[in-house]
DRENLOTOR-678546 format. One record per residue: residue number from 1; residue in one letter; x, z, y of N, C-alpha, C in turn. Coordinates in steps of 0.2 Angstrom, whole numbers, plus 5000, padded with zeros to 4 digits. Each point is the difference from the previous one (the first is absolute). Example, Ala and Ser with C-alpha at 12.3 -4.5 7.8 and 13.67 -1.06 7.14 Angstrom:
<pts>
@k: 1	r: A	n_x: 5066	n_z: 5039	n_y: 4972	ca_x: 4996	ca_z: 5000	ca_y: 5006	c_x: 5004	c_z: 5000	c_y: 5006
@k: 2	r: S	n_x: 4998	n_z: 4996	n_y: 5005	ca_x: 5004	ca_z: 5001	ca_y: 5006	c_x: 4996	c_z: 5003	c_y: 5005
</pts>
This chain:
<pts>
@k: 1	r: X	n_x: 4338	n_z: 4997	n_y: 5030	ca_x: 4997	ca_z: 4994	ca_y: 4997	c_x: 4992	c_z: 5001	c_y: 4999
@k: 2	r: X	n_x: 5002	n_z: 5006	n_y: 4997	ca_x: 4989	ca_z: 5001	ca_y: 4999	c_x: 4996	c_z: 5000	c_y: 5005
@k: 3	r: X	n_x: 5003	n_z: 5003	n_y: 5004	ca_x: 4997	ca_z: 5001	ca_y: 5009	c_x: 4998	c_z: 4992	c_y: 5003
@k: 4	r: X	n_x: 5005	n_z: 4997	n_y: 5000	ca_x: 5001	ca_z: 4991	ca_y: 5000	c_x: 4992	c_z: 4998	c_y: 4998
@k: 5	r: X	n_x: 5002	n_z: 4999	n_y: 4991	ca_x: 4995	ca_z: 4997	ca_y: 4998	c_x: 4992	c_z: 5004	c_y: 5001
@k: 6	r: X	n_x: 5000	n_z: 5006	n_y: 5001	ca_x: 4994	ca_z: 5002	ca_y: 5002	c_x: 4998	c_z: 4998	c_y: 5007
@k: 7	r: X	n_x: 5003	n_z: 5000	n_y: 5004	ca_x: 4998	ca_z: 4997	ca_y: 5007	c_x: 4998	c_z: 4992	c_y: 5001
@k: 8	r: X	n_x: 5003	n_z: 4998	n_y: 4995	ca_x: 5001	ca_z: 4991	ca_y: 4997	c_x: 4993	c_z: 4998	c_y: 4998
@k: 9	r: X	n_x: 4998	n_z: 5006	n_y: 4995	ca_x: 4995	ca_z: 4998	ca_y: 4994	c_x: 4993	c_z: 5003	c_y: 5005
@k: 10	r: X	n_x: 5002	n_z: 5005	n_y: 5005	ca_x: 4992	ca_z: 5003	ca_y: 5002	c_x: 4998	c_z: 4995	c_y: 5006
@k: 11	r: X	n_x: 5005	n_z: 4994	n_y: 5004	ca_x: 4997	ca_z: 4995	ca_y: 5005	c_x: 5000	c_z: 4996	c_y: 4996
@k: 12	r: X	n_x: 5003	n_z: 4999	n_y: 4993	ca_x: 4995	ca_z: 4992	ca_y: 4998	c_x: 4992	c_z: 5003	c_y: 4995
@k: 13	r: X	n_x: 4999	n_z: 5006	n_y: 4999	ca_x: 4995	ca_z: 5002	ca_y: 4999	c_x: 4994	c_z: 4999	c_y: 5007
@k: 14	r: X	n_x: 5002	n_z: 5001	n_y: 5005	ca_x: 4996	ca_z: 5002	ca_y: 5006	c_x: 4998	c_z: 4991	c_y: 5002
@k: 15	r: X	n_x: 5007	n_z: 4999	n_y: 4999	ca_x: 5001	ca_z: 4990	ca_y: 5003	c_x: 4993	c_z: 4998	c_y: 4995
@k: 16	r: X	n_x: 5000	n_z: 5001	n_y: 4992	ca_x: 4995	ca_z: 4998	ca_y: 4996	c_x: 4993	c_z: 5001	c_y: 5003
@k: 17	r: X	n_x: 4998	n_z: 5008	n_y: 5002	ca_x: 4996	ca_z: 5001	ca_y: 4999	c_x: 4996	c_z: 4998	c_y: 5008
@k: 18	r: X	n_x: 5005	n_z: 4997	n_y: 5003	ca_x: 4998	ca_z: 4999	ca_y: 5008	c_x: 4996	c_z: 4993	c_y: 4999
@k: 19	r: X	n_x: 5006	n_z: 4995	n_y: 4996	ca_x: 4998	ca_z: 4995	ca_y: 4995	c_x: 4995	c_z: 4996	c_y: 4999
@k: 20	r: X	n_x: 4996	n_z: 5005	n_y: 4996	ca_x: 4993	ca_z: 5000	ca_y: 4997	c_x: 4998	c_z: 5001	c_y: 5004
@k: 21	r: X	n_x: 4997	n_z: 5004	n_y: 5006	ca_x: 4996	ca_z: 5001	ca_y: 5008	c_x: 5003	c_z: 4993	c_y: 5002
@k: 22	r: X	n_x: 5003	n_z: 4997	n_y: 5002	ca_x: 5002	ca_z: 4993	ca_y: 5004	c_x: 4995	c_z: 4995	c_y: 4996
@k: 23	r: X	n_x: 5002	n_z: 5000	n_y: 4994	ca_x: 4997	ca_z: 4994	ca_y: 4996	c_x: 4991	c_z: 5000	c_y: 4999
@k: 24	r: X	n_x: 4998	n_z: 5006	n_y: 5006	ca_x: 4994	ca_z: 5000	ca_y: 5000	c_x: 4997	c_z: 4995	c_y: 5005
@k: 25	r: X	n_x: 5004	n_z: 4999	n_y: 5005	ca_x: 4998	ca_z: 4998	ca_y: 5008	c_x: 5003	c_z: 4993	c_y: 4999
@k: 26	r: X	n_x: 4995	n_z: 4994	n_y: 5000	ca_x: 5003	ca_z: 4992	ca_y: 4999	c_x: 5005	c_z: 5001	c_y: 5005
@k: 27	r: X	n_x: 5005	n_z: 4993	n_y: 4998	ca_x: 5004	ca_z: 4998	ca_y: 5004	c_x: 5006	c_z: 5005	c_y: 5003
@k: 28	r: X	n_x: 5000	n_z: 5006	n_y: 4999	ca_x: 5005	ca_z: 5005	ca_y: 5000	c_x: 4999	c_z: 5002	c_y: 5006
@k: 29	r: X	n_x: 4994	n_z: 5002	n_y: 4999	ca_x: 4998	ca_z: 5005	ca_y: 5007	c_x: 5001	c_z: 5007	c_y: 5004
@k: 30	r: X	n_x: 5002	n_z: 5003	n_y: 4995	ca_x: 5006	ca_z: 5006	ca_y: 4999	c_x: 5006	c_z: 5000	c_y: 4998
@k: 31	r: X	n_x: 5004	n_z: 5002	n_y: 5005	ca_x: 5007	ca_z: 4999	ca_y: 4998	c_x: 5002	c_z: 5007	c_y: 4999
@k: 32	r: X	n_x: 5006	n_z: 5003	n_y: 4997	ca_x: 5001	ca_z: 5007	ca_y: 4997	c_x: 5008	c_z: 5000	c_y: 5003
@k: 33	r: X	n_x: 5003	n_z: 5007	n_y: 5003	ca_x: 5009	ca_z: 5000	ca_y: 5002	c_x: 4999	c_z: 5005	c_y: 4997
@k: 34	r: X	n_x: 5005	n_z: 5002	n_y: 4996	ca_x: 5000	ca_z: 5007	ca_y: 4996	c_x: 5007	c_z: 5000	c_y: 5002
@k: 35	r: X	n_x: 5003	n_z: 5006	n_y: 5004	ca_x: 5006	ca_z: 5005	ca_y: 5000	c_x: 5001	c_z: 5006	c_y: 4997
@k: 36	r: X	n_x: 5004	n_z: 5002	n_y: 4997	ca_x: 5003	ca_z: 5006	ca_y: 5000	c_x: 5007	c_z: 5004	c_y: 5004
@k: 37	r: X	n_x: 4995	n_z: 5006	n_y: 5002	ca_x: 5005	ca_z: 5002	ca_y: 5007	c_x: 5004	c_z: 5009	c_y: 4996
@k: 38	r: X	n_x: 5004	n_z: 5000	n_y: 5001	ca_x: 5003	ca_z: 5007	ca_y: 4999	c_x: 4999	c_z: 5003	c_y: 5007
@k: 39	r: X	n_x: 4995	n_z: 5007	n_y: 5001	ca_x: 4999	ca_z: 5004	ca_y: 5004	c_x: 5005	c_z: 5003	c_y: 5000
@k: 40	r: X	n_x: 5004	n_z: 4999	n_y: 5007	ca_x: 5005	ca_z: 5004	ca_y: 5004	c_x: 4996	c_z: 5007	c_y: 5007
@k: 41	r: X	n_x: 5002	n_z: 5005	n_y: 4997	ca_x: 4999	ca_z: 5005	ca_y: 5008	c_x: 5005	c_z: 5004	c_y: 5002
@k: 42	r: X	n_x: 5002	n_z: 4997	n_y: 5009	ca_x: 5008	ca_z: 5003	ca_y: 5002	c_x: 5000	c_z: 5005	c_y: 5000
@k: 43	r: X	n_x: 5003	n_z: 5006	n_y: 5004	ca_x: 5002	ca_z: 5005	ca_y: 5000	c_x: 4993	c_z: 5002	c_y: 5005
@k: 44	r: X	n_x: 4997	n_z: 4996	n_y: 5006	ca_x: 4994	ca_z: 5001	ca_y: 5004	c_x: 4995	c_z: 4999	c_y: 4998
@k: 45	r: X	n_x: 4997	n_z: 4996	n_y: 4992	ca_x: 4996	ca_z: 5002	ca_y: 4998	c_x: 4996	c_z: 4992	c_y: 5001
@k: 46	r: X	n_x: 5003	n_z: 4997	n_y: 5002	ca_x: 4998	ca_z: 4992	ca_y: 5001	c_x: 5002	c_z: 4999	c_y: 4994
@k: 47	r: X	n_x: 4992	n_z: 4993	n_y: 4996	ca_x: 5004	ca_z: 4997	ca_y: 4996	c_x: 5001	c_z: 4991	c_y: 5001
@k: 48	r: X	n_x: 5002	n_z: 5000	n_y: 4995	ca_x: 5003	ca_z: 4992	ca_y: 5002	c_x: 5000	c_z: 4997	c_y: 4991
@k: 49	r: X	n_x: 5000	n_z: 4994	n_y: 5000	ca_x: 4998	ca_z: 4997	ca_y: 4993	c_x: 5006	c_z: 4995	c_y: 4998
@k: 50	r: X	n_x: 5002	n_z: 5001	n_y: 4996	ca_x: 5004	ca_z: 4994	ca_y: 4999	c_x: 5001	c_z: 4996	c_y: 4992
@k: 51	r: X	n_x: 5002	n_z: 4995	n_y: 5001	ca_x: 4998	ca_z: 4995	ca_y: 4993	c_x: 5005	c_z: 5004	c_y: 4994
@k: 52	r: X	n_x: 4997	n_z: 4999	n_y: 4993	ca_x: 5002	ca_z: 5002	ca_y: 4996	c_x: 4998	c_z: 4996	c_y: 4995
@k: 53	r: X	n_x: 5008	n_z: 5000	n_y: 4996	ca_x: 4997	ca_z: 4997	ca_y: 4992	c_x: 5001	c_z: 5006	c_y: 4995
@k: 54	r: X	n_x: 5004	n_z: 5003	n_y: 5002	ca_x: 5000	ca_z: 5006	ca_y: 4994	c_x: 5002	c_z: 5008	c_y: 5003
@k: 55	r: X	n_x: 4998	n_z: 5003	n_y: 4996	ca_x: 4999	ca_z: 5007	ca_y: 5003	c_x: 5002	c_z: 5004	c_y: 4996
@k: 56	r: X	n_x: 5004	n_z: 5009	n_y: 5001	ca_x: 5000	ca_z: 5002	ca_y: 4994	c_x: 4992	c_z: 5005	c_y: 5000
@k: 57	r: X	n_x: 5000	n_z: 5006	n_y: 4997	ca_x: 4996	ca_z: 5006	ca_y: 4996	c_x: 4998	c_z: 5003	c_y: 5009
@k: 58	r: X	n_x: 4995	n_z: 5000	n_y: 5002	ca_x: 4998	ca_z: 5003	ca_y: 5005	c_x: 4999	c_z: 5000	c_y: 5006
@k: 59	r: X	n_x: 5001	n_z: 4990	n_y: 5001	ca_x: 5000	ca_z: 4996	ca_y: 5004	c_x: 4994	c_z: 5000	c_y: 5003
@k: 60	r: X	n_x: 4996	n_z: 5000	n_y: 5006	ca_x: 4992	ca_z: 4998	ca_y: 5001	c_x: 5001	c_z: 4994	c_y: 5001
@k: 61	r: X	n_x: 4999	n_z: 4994	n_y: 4998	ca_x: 4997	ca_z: 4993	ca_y: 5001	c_x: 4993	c_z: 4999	c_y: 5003
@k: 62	r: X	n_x: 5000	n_z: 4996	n_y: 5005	ca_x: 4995	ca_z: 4997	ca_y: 5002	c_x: 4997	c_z: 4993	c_y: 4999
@k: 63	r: X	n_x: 4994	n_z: 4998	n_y: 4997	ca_x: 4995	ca_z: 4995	ca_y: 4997	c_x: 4999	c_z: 4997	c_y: 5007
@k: 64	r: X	n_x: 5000	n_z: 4996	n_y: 5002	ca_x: 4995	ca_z: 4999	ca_y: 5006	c_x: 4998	c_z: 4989	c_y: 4998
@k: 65	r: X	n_x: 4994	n_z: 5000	n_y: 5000	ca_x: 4997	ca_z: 4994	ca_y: 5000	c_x: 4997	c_z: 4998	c_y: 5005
@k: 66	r: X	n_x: 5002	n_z: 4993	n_y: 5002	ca_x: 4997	ca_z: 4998	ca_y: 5007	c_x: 4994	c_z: 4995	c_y: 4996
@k: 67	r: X	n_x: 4993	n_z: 4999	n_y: 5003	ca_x: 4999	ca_z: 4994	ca_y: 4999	c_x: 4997	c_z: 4998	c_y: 5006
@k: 68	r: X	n_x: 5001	n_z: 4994	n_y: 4999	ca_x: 4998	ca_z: 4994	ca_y: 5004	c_x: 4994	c_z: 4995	c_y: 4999
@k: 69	r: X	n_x: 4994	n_z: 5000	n_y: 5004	ca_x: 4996	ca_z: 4994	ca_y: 4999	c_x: 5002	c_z: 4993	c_y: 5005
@k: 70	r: X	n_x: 5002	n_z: 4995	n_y: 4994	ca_x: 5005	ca_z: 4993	ca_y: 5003	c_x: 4992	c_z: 4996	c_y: 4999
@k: 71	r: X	n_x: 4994	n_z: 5003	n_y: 5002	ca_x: 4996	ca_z: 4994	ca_y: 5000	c_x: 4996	c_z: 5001	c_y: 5007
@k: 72	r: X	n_x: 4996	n_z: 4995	n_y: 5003	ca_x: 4996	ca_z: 5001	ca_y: 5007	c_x: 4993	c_z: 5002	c_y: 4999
@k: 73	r: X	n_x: 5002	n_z: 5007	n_y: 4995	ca_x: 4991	ca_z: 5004	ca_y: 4997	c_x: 5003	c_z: 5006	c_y: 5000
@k: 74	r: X	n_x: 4996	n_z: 5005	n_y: 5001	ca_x: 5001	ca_z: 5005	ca_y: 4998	c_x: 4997	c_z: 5001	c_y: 4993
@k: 75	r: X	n_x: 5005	n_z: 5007	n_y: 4998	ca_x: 4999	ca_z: 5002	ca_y: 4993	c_x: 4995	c_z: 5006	c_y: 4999
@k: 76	r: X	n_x: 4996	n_z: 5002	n_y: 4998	ca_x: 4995	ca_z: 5006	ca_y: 5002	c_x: 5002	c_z: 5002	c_y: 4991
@k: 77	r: X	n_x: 5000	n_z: 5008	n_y: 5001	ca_x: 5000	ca_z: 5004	ca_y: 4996	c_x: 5006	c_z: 4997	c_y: 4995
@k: 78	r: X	n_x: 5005	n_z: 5002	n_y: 5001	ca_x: 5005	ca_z: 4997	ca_y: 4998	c_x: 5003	c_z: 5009	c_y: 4993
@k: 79	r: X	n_x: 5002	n_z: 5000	n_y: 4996	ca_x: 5001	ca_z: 5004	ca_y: 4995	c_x: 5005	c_z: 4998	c_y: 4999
@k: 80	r: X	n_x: 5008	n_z: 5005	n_y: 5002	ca_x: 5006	ca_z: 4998	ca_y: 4999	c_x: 5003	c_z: 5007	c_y: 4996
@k: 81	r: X	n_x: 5004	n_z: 4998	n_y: 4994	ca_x: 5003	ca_z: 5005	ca_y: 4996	c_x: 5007	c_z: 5001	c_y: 4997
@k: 82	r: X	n_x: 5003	n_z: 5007	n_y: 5002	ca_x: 5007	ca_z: 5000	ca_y: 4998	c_x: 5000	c_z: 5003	c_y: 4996
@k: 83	r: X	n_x: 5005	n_z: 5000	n_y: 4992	ca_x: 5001	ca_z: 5002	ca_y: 4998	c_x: 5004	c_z: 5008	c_y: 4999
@k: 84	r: X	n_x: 5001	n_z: 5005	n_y: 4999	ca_x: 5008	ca_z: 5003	ca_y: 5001	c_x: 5002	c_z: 5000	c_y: 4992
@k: 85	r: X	n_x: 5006	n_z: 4999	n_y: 5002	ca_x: 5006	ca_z: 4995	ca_y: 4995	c_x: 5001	c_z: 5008	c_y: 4997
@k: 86	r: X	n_x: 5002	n_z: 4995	n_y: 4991	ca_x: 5005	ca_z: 5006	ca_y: 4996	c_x: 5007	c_z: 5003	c_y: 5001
@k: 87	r: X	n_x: 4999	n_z: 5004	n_y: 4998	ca_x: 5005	ca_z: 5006	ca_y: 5003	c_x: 4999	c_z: 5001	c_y: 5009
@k: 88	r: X	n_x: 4996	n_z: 5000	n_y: 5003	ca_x: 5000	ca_z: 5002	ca_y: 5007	c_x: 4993	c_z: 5005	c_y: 4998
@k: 89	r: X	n_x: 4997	n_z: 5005	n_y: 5007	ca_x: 4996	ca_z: 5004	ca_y: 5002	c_x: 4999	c_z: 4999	c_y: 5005
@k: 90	r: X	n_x: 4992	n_z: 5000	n_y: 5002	ca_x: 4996	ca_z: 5000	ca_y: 5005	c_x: 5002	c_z: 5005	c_y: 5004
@k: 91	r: X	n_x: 5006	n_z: 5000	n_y: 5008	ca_x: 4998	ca_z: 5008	ca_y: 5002	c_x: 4995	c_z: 5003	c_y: 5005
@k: 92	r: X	n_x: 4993	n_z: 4993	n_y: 5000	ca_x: 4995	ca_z: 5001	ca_y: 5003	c_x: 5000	c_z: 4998	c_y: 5009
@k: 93	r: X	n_x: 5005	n_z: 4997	n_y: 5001	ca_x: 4999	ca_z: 4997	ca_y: 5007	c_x: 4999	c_z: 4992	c_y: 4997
@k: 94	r: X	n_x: 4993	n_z: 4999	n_y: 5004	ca_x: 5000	ca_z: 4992	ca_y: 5001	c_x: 4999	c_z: 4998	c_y: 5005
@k: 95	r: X	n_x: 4998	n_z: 4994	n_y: 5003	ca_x: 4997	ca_z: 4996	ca_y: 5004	c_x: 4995	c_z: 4995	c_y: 5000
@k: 96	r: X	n_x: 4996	n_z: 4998	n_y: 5005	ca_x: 4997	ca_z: 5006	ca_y: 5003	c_x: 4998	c_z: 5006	c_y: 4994
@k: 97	r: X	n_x: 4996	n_z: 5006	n_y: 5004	ca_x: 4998	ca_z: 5003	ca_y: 4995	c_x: 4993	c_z: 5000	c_y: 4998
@k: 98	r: X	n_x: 4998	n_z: 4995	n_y: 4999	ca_x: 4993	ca_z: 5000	ca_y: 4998	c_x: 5000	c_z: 4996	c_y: 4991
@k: 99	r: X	n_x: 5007	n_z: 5001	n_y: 4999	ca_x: 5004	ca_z: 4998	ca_y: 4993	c_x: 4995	c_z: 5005	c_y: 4996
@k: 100	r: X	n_x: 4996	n_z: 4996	n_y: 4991	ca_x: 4998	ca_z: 5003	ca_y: 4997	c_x: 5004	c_z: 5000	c_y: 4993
@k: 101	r: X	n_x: 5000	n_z: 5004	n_y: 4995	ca_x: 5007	ca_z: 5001	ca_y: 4996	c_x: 4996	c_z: 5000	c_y: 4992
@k: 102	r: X	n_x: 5002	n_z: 4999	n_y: 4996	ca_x: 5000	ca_z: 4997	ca_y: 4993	c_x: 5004	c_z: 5004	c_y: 4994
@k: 103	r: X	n_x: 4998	n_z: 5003	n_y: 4997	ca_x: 5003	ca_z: 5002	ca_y: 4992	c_x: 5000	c_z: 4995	c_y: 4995
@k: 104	r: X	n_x: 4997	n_z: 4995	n_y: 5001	ca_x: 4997	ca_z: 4997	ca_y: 4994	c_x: 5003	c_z: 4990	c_y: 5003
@k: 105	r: X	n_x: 5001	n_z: 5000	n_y: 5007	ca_x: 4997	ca_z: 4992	ca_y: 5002	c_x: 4992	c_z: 5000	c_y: 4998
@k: 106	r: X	n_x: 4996	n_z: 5001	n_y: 4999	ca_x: 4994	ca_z: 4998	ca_y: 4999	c_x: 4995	c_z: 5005	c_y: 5006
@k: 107	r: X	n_x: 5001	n_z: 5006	n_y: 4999	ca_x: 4994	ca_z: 5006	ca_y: 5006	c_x: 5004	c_z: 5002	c_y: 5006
@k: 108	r: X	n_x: 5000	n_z: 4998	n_y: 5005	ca_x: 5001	ca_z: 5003	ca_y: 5006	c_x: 4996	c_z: 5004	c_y: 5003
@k: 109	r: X	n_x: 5002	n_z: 5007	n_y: 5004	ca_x: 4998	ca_z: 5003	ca_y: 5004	c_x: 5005	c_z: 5004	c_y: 5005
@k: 110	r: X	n_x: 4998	n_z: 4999	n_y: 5004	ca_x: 5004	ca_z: 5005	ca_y: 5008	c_x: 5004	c_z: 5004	c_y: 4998
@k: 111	r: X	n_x: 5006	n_z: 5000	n_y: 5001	ca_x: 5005	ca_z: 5006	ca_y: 5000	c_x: 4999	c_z: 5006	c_y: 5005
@k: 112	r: X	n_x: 5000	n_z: 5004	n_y: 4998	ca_x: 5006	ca_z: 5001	ca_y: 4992	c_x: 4994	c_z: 5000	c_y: 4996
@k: 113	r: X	n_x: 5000	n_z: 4999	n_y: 4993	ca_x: 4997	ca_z: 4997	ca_y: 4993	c_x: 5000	c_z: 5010	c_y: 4997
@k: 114	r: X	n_x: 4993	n_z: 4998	n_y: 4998	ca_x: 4998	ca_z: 5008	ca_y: 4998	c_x: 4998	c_z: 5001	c_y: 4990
@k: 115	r: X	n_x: 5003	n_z: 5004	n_y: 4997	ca_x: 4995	ca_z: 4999	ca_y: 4993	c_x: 4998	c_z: 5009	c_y: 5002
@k: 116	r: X	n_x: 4995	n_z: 4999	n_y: 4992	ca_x: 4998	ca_z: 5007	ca_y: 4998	c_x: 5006	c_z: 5006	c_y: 4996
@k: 117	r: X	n_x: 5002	n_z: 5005	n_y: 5000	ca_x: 5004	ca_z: 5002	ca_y: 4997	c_x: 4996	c_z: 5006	c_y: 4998
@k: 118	r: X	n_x: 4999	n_z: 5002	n_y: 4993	ca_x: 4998	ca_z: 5008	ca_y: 4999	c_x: 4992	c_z: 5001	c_y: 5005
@k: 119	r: X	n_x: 4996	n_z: 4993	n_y: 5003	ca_x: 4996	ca_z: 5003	ca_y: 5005	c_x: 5001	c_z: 4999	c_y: 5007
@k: 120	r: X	n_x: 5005	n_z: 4998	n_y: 5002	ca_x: 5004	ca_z: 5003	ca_y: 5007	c_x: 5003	c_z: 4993	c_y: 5001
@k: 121	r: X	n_x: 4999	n_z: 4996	n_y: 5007	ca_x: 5000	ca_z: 4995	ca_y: 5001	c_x: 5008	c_z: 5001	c_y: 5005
@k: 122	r: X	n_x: 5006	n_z: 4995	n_y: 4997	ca_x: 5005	ca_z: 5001	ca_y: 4999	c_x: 5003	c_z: 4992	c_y: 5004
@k: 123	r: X	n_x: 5005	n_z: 5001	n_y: 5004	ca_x: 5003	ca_z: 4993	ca_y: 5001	c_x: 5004	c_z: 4999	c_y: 4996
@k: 124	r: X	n_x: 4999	n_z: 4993	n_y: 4999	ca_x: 5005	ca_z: 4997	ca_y: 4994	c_x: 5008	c_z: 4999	c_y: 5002
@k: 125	r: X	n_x: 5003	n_z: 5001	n_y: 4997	ca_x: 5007	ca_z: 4997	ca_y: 5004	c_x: 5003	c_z: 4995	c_y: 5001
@k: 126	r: X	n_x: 5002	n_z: 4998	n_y: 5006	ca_x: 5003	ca_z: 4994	ca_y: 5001	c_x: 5003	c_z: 4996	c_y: 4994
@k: 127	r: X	n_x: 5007	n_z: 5004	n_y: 4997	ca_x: 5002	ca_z: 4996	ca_y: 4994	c_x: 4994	c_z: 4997	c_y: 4996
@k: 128	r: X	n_x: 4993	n_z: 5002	n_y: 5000	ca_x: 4996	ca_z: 4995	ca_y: 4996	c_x: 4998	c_z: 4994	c_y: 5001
@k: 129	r: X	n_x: 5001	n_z: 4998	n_y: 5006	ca_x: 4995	ca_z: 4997	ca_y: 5006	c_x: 5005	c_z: 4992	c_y: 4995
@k: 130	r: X	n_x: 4997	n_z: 4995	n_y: 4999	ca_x: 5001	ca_z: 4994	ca_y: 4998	c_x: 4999	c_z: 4996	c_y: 5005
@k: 131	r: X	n_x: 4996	n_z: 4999	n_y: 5004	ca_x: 4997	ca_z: 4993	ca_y: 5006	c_x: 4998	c_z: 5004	c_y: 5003
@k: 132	r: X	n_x: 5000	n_z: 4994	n_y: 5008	ca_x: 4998	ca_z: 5004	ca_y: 5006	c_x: 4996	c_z: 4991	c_y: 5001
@k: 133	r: X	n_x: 4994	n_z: 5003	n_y: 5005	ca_x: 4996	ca_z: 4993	ca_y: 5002	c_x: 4999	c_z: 5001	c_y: 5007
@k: 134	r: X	n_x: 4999	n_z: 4998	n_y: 5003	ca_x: 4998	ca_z: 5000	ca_y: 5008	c_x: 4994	c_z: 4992	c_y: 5000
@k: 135	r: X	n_x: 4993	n_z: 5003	n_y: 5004	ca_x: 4997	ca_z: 4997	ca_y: 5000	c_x: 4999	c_z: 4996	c_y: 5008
@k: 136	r: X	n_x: 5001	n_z: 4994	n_y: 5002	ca_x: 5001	ca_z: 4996	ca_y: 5005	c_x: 4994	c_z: 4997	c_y: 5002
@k: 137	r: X	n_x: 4995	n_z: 5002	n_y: 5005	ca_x: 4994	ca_z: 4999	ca_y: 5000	c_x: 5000	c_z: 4993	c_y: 5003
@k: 138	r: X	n_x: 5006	n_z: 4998	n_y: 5009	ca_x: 4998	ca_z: 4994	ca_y: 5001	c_x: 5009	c_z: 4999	c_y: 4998
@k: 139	r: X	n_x: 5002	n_z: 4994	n_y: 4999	ca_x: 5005	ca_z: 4998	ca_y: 5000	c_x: 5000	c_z: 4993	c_y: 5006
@k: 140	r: X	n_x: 5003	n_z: 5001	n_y: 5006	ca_x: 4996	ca_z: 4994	ca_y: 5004	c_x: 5004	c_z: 4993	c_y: 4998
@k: 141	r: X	n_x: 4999	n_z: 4994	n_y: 5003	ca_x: 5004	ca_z: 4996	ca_y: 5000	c_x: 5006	c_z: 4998	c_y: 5000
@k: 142	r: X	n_x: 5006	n_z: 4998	n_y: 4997	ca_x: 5007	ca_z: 5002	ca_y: 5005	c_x: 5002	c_z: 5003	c_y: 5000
@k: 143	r: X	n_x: 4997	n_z: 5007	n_y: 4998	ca_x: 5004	ca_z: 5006	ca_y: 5002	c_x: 5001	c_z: 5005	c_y: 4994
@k: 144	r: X	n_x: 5003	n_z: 5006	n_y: 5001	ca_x: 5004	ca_z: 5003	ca_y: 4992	c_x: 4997	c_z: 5008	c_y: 4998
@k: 145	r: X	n_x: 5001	n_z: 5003	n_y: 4997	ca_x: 5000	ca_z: 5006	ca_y: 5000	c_x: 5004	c_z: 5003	c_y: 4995
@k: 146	r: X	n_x: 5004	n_z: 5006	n_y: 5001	ca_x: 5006	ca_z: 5001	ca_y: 4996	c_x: 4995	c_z: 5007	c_y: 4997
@k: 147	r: X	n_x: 5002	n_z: 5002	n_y: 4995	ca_x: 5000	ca_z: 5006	ca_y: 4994	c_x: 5005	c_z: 5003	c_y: 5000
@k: 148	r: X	n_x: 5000	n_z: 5006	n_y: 4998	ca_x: 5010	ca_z: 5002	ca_y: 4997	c_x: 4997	c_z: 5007	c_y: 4996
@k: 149	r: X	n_x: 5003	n_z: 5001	n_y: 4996	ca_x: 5002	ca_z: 5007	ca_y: 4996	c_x: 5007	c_z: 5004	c_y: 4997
@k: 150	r: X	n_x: 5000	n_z: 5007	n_y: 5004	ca_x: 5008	ca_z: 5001	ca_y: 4996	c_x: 4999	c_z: 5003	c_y: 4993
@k: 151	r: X	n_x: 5009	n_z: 5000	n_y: 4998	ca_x: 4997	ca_z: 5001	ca_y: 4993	c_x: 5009	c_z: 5004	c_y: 4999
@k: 152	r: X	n_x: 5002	n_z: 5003	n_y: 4995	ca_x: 5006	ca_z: 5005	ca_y: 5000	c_x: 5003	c_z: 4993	c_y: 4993
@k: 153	r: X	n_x: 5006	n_z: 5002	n_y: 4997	ca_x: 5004	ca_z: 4996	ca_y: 4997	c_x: 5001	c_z: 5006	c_y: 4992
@k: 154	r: X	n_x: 4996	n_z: 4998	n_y: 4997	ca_x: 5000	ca_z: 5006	ca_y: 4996	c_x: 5007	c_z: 5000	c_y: 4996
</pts>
């Protein structure tokens, strides 16, 4: 049931936060499909995605966000961001990978995310990573561009 409602509560957080971006573009110029996929890999190392609502303790999920410009303009410098949901971990695969990542929601910088320790300039660890952003320079008319990030089932 926890697995359930954490999966439940991290796509209405993402849905929210897609939301707010949409409600920037009059007339609903961006549209947002948010799935979550349970990453499967066979025995040959192929993977394959499939829908999920609940997961247990160590499942990799995948975020993936499509979006679509529904107007006859292109979108320039479009700034699209995903959350990673509580109880889940960043395990550092995104898409594309020009994904910038967030401890805060507020400062992004390129991955992997670095602080100071004792002097000694140290990557931070996934588990910290709260948001990821992907910046969208053109987004043309009509047309989509999807994001996606995995994340483990803590």
């Amino acid at each position: 049931m926890k697995s359930s409602n954490t999966l439940r509560n991290a796509l209405l957080a993402t849905v929210a936060s897609a939301f707010l971006l949409s409600t920037a573009y009059a007339d609903d110029a961006l549209k947002m499909e948010l799935t979550a996929n349970k990453v499967v890999k066979n025995a040959e190392g192929k993977i394959s995605y499939l829908p999920v609502r609940t997961a247990p303790t160590g499942t990799v999920i995948q975020y993936k966000a499509i979006y679509t410009n529904t107007i006859n303009e292109n979108i320039n410098d479009l700034a699209v961001t995903l959350p990673i949901p509580a109880n889940m971990t960043f395990t550092g695969e995104v898409s594309p990978t020009s994904a910038q990542a967030s401890i805060d929601g507020k400062n992004y910088a390129d991955i992997p995310l670095m602080r100071k320790v004792d002097g000694k300039m140290v990557k931070i660890p996934f588990s910290e990573y709260r948001t990821l952003r992907w910046n969208i320079k053109l987004l043309p008319a009509n047309k989509s561009a999807a994001v996606a990030l995995n994340t483990i089932v803590d």
